[in-house]
N, CA, C, O and CB atoms as a CASP TS submission, in Angstrom:
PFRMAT TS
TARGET T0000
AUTHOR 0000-0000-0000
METHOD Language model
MODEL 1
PARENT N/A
ATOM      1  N   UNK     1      42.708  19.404 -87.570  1.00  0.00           N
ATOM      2  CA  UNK     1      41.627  20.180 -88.156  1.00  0.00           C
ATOM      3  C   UNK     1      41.128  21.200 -87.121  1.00  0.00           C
ATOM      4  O   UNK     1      40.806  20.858 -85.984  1.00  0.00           O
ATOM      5  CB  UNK     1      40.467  19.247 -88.633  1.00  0.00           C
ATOM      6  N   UNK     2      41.074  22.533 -87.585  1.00  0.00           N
ATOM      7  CA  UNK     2      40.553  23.116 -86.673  1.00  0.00           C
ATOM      8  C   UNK     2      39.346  23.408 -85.830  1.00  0.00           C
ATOM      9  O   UNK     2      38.369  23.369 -86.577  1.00  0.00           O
ATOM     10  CB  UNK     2      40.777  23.674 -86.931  1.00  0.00           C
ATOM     11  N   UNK     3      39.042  23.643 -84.783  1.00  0.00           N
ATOM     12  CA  UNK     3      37.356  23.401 -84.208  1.00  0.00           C
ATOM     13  C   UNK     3      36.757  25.490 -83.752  1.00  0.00           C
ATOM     14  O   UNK     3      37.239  26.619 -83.660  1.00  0.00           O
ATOM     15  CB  UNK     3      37.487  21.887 -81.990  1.00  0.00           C
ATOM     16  N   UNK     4      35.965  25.040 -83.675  1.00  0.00           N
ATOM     17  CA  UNK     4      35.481  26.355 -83.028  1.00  0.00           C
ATOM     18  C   UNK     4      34.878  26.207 -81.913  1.00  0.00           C
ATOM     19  O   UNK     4      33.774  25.736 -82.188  1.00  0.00           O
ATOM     20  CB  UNK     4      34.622  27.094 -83.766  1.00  0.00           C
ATOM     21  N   UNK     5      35.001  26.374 -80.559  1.00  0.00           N
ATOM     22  CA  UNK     5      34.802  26.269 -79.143  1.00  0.00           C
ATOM     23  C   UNK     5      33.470  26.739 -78.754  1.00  0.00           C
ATOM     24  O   UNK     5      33.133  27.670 -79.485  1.00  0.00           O
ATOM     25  CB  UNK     5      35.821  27.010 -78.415  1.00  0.00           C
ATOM     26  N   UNK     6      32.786  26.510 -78.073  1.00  0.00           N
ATOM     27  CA  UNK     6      31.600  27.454 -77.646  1.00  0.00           C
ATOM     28  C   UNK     6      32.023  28.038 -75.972  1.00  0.00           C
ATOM     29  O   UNK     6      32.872  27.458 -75.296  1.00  0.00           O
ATOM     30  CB  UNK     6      29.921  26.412 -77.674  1.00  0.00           C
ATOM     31  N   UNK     7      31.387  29.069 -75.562  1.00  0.00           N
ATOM     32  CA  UNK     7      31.471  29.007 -74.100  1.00  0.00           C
ATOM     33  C   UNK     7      30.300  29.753 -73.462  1.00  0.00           C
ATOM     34  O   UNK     7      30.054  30.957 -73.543  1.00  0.00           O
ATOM     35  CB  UNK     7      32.811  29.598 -73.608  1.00  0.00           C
ATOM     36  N   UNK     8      29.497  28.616 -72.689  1.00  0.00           N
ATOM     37  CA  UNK     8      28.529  29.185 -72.044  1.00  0.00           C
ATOM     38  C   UNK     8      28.330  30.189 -70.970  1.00  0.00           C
ATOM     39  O   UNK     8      28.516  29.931 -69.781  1.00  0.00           O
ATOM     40  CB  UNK     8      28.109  28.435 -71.758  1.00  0.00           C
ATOM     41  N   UNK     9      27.936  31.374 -71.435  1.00  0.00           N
ATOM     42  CA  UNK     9      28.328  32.736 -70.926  1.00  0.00           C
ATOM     43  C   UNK     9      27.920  32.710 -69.286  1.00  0.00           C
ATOM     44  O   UNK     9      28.440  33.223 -68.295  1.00  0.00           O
ATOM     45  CB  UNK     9      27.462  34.019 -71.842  1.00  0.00           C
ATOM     46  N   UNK    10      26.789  31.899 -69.481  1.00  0.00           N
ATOM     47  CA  UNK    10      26.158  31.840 -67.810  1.00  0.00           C
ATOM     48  C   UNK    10      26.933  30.858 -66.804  1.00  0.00           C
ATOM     49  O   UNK    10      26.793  30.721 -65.589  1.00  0.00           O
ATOM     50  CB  UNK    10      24.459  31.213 -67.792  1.00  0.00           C
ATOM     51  N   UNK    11      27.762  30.245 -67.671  1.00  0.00           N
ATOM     52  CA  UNK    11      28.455  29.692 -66.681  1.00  0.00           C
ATOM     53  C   UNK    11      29.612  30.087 -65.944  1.00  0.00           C
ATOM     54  O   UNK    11      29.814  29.934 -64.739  1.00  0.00           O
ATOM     55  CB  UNK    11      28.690  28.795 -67.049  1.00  0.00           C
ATOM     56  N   UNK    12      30.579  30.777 -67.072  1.00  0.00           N
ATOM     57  CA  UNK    12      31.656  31.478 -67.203  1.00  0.00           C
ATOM     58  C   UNK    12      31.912  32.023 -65.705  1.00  0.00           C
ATOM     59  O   UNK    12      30.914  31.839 -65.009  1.00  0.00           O
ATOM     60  CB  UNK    12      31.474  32.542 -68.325  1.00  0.00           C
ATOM     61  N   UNK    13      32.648  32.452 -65.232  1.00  0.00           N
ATOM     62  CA  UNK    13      33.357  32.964 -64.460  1.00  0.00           C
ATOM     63  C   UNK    13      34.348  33.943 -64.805  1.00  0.00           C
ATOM     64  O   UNK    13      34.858  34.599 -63.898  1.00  0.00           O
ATOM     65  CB  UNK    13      33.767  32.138 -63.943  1.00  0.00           C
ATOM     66  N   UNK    14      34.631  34.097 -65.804  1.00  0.00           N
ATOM     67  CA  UNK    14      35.854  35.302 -66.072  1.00  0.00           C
ATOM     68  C   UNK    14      36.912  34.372 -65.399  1.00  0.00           C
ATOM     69  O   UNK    14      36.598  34.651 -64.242  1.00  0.00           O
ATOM     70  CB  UNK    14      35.650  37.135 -65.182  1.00  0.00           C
ATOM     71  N   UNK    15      37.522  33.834 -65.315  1.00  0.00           N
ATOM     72  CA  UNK    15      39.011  33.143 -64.611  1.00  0.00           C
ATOM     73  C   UNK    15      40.275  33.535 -65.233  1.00  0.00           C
ATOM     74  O   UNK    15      41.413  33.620 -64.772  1.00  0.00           O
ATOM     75  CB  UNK    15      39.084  31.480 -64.725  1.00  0.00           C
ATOM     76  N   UNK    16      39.579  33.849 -66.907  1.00  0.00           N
ATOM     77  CA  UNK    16      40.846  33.901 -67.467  1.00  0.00           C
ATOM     78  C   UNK    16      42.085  32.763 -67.788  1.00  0.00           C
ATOM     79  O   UNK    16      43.228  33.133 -68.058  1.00  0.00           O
ATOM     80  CB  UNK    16      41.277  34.713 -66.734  1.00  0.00           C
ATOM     81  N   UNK    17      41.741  31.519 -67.727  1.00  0.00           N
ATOM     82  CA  UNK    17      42.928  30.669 -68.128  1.00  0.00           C
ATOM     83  C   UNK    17      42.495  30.291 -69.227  1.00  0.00           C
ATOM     84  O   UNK    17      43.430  29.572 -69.580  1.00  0.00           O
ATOM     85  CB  UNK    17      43.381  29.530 -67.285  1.00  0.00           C
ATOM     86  N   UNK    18      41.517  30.232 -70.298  1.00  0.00           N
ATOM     87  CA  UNK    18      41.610  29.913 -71.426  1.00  0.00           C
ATOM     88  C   UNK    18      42.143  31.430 -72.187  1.00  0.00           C
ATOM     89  O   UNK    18      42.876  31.245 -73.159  1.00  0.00           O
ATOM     90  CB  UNK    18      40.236  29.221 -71.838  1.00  0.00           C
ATOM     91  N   UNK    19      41.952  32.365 -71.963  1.00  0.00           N
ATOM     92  CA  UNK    19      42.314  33.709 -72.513  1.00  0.00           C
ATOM     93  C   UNK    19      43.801  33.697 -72.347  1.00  0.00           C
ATOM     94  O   UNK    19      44.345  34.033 -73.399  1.00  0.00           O
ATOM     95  CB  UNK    19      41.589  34.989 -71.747  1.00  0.00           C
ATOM     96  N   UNK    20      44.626  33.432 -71.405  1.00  0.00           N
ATOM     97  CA  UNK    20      45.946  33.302 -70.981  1.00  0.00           C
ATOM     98  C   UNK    20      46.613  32.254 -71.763  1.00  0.00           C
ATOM     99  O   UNK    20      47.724  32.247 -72.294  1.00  0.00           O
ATOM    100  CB  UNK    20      46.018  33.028 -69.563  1.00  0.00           C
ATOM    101  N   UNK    21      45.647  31.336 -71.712  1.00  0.00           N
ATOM    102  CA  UNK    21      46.463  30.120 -72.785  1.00  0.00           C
ATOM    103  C   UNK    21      46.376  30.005 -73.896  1.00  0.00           C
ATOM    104  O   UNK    21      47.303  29.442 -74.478  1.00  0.00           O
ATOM    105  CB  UNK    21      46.259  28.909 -72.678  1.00  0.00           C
ATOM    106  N   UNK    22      45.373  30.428 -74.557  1.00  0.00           N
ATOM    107  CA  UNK    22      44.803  30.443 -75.833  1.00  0.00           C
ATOM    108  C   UNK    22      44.324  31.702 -76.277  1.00  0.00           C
ATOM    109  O   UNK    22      43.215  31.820 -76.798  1.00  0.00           O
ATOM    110  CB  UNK    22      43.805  29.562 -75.904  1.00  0.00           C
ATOM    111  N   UNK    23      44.953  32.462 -76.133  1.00  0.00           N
ATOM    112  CA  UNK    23      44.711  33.928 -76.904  1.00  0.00           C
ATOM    113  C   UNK    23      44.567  34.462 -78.596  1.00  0.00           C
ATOM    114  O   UNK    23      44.188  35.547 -79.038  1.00  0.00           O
ATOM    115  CB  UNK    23      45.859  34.645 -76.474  1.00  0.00           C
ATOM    116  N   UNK    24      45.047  33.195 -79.322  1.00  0.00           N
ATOM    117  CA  UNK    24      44.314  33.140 -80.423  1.00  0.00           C
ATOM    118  C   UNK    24      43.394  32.699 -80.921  1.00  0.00           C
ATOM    119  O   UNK    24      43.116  32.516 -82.106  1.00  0.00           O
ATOM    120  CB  UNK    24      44.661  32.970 -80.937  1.00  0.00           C
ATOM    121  N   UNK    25      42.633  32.421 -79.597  1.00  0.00           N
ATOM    122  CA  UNK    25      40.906  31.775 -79.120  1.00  0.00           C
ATOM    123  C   UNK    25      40.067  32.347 -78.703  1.00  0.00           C
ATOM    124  O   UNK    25      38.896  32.309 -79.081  1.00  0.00           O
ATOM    125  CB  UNK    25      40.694  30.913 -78.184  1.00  0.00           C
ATOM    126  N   UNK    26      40.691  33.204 -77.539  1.00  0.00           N
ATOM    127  CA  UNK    26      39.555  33.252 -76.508  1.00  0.00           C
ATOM    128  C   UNK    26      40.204  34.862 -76.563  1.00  0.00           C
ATOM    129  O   UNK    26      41.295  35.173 -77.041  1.00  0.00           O
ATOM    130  CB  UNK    26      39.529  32.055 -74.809  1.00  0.00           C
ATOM    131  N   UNK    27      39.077  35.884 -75.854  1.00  0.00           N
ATOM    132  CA  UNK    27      39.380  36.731 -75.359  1.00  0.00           C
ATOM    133  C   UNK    27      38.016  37.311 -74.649  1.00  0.00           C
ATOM    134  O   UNK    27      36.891  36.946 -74.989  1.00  0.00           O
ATOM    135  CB  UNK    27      40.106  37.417 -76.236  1.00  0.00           C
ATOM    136  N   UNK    28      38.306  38.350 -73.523  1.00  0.00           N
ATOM    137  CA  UNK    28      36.816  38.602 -72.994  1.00  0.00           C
ATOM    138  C   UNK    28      36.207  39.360 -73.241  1.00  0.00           C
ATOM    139  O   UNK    28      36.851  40.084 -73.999  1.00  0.00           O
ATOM    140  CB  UNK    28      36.569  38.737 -71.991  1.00  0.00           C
ATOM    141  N   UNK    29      34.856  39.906 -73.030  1.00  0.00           N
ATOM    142  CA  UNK    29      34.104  40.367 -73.506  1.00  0.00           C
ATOM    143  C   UNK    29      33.897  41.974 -72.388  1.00  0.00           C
ATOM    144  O   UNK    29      34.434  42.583 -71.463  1.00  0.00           O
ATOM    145  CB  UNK    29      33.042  39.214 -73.732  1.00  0.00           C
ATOM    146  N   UNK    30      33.009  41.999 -73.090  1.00  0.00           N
ATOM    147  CA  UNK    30      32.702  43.690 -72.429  1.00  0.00           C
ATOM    148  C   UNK    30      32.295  43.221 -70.786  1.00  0.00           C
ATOM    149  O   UNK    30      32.831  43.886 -69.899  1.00  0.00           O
ATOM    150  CB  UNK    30      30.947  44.766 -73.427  1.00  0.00           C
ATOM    151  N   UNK    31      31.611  42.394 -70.485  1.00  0.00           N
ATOM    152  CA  UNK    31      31.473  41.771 -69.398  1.00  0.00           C
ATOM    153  C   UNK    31      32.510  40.818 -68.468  1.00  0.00           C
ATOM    154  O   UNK    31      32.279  40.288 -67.381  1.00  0.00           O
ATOM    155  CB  UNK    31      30.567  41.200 -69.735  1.00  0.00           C
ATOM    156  N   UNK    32      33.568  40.794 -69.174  1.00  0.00           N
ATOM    157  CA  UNK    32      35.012  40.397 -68.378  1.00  0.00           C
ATOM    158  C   UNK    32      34.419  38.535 -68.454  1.00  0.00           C
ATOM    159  O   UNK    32      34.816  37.773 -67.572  1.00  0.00           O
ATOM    160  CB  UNK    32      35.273  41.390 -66.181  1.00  0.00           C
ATOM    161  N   UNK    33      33.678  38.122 -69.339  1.00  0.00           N
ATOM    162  CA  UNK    33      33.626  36.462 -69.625  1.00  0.00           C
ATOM    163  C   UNK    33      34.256  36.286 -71.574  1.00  0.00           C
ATOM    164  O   UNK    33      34.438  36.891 -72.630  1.00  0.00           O
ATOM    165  CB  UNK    33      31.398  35.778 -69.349  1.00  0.00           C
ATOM    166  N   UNK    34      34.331  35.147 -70.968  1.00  0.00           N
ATOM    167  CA  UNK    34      35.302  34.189 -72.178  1.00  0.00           C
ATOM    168  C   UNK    34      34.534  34.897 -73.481  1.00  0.00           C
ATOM    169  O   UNK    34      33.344  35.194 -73.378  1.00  0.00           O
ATOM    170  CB  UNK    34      35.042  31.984 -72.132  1.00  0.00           C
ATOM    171  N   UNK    35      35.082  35.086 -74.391  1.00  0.00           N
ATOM    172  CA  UNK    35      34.445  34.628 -75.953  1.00  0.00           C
ATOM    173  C   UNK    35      35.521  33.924 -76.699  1.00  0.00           C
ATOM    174  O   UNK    35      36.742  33.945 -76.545  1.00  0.00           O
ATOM    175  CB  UNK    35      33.944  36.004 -76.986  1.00  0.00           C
ATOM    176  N   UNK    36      34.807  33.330 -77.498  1.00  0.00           N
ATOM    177  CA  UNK    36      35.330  33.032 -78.683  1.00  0.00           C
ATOM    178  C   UNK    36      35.846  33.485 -79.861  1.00  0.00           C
ATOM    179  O   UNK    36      35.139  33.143 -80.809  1.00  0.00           O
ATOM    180  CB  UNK    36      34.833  32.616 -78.946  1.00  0.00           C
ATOM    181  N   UNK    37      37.004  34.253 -80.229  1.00  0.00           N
ATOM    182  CA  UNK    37      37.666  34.911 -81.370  1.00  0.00           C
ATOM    183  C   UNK    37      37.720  34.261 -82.521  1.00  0.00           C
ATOM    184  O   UNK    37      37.654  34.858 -83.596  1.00  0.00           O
ATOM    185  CB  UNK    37      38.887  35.228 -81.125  1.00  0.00           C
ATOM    186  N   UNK    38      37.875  32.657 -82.400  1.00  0.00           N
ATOM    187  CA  UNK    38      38.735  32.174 -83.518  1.00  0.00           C
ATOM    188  C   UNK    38      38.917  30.203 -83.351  1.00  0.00           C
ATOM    189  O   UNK    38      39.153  29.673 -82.265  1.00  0.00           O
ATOM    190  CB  UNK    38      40.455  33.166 -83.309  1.00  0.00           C
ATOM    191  N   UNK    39      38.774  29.558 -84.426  1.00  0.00           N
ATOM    192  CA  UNK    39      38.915  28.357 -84.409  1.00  0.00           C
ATOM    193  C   UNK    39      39.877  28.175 -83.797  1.00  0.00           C
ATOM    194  O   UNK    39      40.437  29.160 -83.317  1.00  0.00           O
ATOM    195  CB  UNK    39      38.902  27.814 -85.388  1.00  0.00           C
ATOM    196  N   UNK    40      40.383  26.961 -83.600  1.00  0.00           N
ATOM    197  CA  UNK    40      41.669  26.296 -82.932  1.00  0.00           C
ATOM    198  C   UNK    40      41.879  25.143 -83.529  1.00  0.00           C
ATOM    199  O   UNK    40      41.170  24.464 -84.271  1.00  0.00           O
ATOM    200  CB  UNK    40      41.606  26.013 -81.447  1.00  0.00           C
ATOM    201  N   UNK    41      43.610  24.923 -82.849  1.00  0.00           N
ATOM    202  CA  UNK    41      43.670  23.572 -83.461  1.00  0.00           C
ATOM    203  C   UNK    41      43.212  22.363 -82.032  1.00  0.00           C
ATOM    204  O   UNK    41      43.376  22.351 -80.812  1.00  0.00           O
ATOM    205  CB  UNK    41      45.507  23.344 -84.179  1.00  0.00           C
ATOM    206  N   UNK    42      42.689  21.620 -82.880  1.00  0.00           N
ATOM    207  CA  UNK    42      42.425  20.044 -82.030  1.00  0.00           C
ATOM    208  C   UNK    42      43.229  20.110 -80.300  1.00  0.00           C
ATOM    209  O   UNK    42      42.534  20.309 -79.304  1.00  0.00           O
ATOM    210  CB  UNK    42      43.463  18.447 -83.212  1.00  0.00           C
ATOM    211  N   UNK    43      44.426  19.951 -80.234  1.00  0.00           N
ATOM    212  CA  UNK    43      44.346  19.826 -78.887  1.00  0.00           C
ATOM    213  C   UNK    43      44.436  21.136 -77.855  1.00  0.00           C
ATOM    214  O   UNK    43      44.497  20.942 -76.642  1.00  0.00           O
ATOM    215  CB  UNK    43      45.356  18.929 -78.624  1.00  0.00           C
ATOM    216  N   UNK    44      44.439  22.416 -78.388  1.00  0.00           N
ATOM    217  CA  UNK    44      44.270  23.344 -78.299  1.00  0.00           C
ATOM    218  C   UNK    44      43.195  23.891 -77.261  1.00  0.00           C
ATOM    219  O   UNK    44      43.308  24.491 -76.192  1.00  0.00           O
ATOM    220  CB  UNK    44      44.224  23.530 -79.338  1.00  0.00           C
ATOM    221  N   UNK    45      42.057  23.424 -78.037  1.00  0.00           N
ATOM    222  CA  UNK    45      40.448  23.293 -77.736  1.00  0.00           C
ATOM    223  C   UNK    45      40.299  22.372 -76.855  1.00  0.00           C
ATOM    224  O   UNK    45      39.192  22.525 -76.338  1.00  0.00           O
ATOM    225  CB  UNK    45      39.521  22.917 -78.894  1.00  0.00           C
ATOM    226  N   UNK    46      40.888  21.420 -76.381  1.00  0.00           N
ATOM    227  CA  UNK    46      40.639  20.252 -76.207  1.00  0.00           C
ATOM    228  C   UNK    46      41.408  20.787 -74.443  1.00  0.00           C
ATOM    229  O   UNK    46      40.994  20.535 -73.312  1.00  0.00           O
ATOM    230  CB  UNK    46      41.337  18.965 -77.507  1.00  0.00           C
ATOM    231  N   UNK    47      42.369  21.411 -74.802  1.00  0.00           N
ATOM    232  CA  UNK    47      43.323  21.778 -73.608  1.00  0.00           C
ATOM    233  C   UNK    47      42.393  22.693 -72.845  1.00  0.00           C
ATOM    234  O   UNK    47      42.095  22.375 -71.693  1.00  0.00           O
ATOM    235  CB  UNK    47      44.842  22.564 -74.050  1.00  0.00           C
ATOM    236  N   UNK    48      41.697  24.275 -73.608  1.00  0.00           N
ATOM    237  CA  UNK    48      40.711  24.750 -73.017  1.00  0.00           C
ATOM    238  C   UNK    48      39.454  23.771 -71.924  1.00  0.00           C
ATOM    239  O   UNK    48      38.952  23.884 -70.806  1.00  0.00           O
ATOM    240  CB  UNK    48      40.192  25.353 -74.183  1.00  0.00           C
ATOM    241  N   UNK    49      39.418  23.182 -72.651  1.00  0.00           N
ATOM    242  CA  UNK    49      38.226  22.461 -72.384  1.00  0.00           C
ATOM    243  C   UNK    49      38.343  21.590 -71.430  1.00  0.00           C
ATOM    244  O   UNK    49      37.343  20.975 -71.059  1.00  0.00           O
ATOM    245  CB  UNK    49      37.750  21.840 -73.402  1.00  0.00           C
ATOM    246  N   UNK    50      39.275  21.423 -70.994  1.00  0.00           N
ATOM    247  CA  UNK    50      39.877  20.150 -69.987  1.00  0.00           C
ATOM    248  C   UNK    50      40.279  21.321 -68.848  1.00  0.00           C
ATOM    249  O   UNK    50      40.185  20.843 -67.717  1.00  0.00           O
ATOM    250  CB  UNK    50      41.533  18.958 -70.740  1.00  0.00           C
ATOM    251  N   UNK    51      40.597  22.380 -68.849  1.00  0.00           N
ATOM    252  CA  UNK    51      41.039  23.316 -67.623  1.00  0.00           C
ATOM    253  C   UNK    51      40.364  24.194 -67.381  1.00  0.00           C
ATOM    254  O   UNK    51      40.865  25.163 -66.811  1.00  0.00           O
ATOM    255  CB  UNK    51      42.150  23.918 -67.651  1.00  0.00           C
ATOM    256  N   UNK    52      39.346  24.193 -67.630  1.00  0.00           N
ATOM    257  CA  UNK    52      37.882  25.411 -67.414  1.00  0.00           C
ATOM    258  C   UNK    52      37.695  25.222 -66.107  1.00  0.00           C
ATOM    259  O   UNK    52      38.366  24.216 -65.878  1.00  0.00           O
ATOM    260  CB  UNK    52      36.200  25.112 -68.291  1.00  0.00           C
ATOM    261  N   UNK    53      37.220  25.551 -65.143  1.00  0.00           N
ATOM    262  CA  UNK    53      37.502  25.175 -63.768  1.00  0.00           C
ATOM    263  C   UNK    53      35.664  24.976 -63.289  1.00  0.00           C
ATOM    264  O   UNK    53      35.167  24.632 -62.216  1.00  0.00           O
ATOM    265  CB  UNK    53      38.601  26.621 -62.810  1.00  0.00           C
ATOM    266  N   UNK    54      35.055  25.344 -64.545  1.00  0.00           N
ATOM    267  CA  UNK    54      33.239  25.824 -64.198  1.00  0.00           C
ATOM    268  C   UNK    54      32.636  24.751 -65.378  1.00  0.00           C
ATOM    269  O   UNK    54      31.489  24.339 -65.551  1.00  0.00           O
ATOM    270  CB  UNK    54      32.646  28.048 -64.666  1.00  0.00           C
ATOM    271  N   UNK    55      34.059  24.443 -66.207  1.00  0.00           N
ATOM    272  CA  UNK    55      33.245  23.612 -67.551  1.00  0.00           C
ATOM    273  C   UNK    55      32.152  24.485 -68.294  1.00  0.00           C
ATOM    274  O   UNK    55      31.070  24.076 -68.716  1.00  0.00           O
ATOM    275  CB  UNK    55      32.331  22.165 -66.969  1.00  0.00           C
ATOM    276  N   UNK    56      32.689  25.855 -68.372  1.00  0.00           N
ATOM    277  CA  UNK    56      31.890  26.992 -69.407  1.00  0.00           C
ATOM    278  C   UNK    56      32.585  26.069 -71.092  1.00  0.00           C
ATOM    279  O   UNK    56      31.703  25.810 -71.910  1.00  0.00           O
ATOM    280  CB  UNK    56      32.733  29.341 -69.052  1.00  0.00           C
ATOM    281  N   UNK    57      33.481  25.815 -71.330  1.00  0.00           N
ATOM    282  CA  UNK    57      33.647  25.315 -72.420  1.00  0.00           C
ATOM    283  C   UNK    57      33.297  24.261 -73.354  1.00  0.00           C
ATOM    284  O   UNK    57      33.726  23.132 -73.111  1.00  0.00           O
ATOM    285  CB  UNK    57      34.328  25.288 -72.330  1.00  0.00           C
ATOM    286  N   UNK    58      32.590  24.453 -74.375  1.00  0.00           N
ATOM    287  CA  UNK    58      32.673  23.020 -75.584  1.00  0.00           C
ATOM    288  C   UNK    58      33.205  22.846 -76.443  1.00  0.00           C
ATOM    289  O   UNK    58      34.077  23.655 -76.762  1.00  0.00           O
ATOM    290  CB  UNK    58      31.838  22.633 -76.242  1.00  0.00           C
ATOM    291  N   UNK    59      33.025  22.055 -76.999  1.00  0.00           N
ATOM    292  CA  UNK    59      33.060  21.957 -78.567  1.00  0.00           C
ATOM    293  C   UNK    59      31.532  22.466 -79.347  1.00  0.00           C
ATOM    294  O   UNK    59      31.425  22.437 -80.573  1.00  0.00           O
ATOM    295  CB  UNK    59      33.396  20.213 -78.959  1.00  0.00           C
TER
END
């Protein structure tokens, strides 16, 4: 089932590995941090969320 991610902007870092991995997720913003484009599937999100290096990511 698919989820929709959150990512806390103040935490963010711009790193770029959820954008790299998940580009039918994530992409950045005018400010070079994460957004959110688009639901995902389950381990997808789950993969983001486990390699955030700042833990900007949720569910």
């Amino acid at each position: 089932m698919p989820k929709k991610p959150c990512v806390d902007k103040d935490t963010c870092i711009g790193c770029g590995l959820c954008v790299g991995s998940h580009p039918e997720i994530f992409a950045f913003d005018d400010e070079g941090k994460a957004d959110v484009i688009a639901e995902g599937e389950d381990a997808d999100v789950e993969d983001a969320i486990s390699s955030c290096p700042v833990s900007a990511i949720s569910e």
